[in-house]
N, C-alpha and C positions, 0 to 999 in steps of 0.2 A: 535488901538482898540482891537485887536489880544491880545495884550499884557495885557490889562485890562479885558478882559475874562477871561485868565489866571488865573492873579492874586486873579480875584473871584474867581475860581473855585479852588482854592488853600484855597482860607480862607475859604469856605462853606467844604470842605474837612475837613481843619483843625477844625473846629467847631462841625460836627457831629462826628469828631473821638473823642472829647473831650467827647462831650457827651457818647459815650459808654462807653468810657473810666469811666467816673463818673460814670453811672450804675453799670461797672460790679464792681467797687469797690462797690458801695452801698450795692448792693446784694451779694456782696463776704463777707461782715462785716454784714451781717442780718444773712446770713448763718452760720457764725462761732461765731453766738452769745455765749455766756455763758448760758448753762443751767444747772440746777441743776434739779435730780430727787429723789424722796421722798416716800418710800412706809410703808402704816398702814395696817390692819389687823382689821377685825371688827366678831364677835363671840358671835350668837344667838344660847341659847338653846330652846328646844320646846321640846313635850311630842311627843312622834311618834303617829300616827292616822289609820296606816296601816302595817299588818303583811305579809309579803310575805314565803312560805314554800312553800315547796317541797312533797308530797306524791307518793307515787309508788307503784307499788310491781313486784313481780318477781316469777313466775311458777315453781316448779322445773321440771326435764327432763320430759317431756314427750315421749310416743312412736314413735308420729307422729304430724309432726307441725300442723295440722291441729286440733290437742286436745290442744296443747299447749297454739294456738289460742284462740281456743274457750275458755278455762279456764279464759285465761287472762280476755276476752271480759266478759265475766259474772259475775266475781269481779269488774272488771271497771265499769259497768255498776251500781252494785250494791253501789260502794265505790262513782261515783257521785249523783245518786241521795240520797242518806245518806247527801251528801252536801248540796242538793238543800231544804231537809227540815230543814239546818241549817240555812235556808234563802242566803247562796251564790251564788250571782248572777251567771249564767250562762255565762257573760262575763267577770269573774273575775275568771272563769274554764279555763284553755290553757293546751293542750296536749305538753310538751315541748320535750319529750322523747320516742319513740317506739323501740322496737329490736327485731326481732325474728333470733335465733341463735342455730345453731346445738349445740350438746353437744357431745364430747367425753374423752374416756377412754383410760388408754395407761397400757399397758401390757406386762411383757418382752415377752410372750409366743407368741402373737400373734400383737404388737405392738398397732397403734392406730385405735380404735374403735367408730363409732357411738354410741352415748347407748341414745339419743334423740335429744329431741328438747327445747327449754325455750325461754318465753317471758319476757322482763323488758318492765315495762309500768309507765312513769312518770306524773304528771300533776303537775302545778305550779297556786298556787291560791293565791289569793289575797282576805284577809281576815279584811275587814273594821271594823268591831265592835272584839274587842281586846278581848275579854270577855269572845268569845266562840274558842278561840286559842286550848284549853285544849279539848274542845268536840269535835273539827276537828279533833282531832290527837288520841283521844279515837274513837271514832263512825267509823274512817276510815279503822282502823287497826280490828276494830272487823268485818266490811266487805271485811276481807281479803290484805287490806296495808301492807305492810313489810319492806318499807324503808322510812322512815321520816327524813327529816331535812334540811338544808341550810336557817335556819331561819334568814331572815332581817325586821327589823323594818323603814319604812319612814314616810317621811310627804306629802299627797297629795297635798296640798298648800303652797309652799314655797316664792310665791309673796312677801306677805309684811315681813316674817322674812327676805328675803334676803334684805329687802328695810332698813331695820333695822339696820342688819351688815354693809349695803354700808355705812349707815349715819356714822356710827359708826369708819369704817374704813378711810374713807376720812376724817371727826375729826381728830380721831391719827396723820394722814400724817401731814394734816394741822399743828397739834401742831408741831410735829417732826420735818419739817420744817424751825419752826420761831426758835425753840432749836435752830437748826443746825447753822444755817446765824446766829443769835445774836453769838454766841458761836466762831464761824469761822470770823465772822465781815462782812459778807453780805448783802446784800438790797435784797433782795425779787424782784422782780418783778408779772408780771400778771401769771397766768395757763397759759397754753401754750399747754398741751394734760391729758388724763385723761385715762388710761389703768385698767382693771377688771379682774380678776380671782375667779368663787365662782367655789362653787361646795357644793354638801350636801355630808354628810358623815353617811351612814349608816352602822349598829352596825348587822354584822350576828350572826348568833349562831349555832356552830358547834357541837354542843352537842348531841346524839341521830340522830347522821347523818346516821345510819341504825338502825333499831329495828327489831331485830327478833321475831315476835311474833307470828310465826307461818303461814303454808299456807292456812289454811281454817276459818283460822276467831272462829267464836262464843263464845261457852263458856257465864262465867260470865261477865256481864258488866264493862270496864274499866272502872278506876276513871280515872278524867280530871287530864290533867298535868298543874302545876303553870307554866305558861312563864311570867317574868317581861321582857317589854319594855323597859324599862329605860328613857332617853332623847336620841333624835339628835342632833348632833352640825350642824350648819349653819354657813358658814364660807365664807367671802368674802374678798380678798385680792386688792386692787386699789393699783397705781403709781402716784402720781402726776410730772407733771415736767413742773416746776417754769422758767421764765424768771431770771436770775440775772443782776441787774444792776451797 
């Protein structure tokens, strides 16, 4: 009886080790399947809808930071609400830059010198209606602005252009693909993962990245400057990867 227990327990042994044995082969041949990966490129243009620039200005020395201050504050002051009757929203105003900074002078006689104080004061607006680009940059600088520029153009909604590229890009892959395997002598199989990469690309403009136009402003009124937008590209890049069979 001793013996025939054994015996069992030697073939139920034998049996489940088979069995593993068949898995991990299985799973060792699903894993070292043959894939192939395939990537397209999909590219929407659009008109941009939104101006992003930079405005500032900057004090010269003053005696005492506390004028330097104040100067800054009262062009500031003056240069946004010049904004705000251009109709720019209030939260499309951002302070991105403040500085207040001694100034000095160097001299052999007596080396380096205090000789004041100066303020650089930046904002970063975001300007929806494309139209009045020219009258920001005029009306601003005549309320005392002095540095302008880092101009970019985007697109507030890029939902459905991006849905556009993808369709767009995954096509390519696709076709690219079935090139590749005819060409090479493959079978295709099912998708198997689906990888993305976009990004938008927007077009700055470095041109009039400072204007001196003086520190007190007035005078006769500027003419508006022509800024062309141009287009953004929308650019989405996918990978597909193919079973091969």
């Amino acid at each position: 009886m001793q013996k025939t227990h054994i015996f069992l327990a030697t073939i139920v042994t034998l049996v489940v080790g088979a069995i593993v044995i068949v898995s991990l082969v299985t799973t060792n041949r699903i894993n070292n399947q043959d894939r192939f990966s395939v990537a397209g490129s999909g590219i929407v243009y659009a008109k941009a809808d939104i101006a992003n620039i930079n405005v500032g200005l900057k004090t010269g020395a003053k005696k005492t930071a506390a004028e330097a201050t104040k100067e800054s504050t009262d062009k500031m002051n003056s240069i946004i609400a010049e904004l705000k009757k251009l109709s720019i929203a209030e939260g499309d105003i951002k302070t991105s830059d403040y500085n207040l900074n001694p100034v000095y002078n160097y001299t052999n006689d007596r080396g380096q010198e205090l000789s004041g104080y100066e303020v650089t004061q930046t904002l970063t607006l975001k300007i929806r209606d494309l139209n009045k680009i020219g009258d920001v940059i005029a009306k601003t600088t005549e309320k005392g602005a002095n540095q302008i520029g880092n101009i970019s153009f985007t697109i507030d909604d890029e939902f459905q252009l991006k849905n556009q590229a993808r369709e767009m890009a995954i096509k390519k892959a696709k076709e690219k693909a079935q090139l590749i395997a005819a060409q090479a002598g493959m079978k295709l199989g099912d998708v198997k993962s689906v990888s993305e990469n976009s990004e938008p690309i927007a077009y700055p403009m470095y041109a009039n990245a400072k204007m001196d136009v003086g520190m007190g402003g007035g005078g006769s009124a500027l003419p508006s400057s022509a800024i062309q937008s141009g287009q953004n590209e929308i650019k989405v890049d996918v990978t597909l990867t193919y079973e091969v069979k």
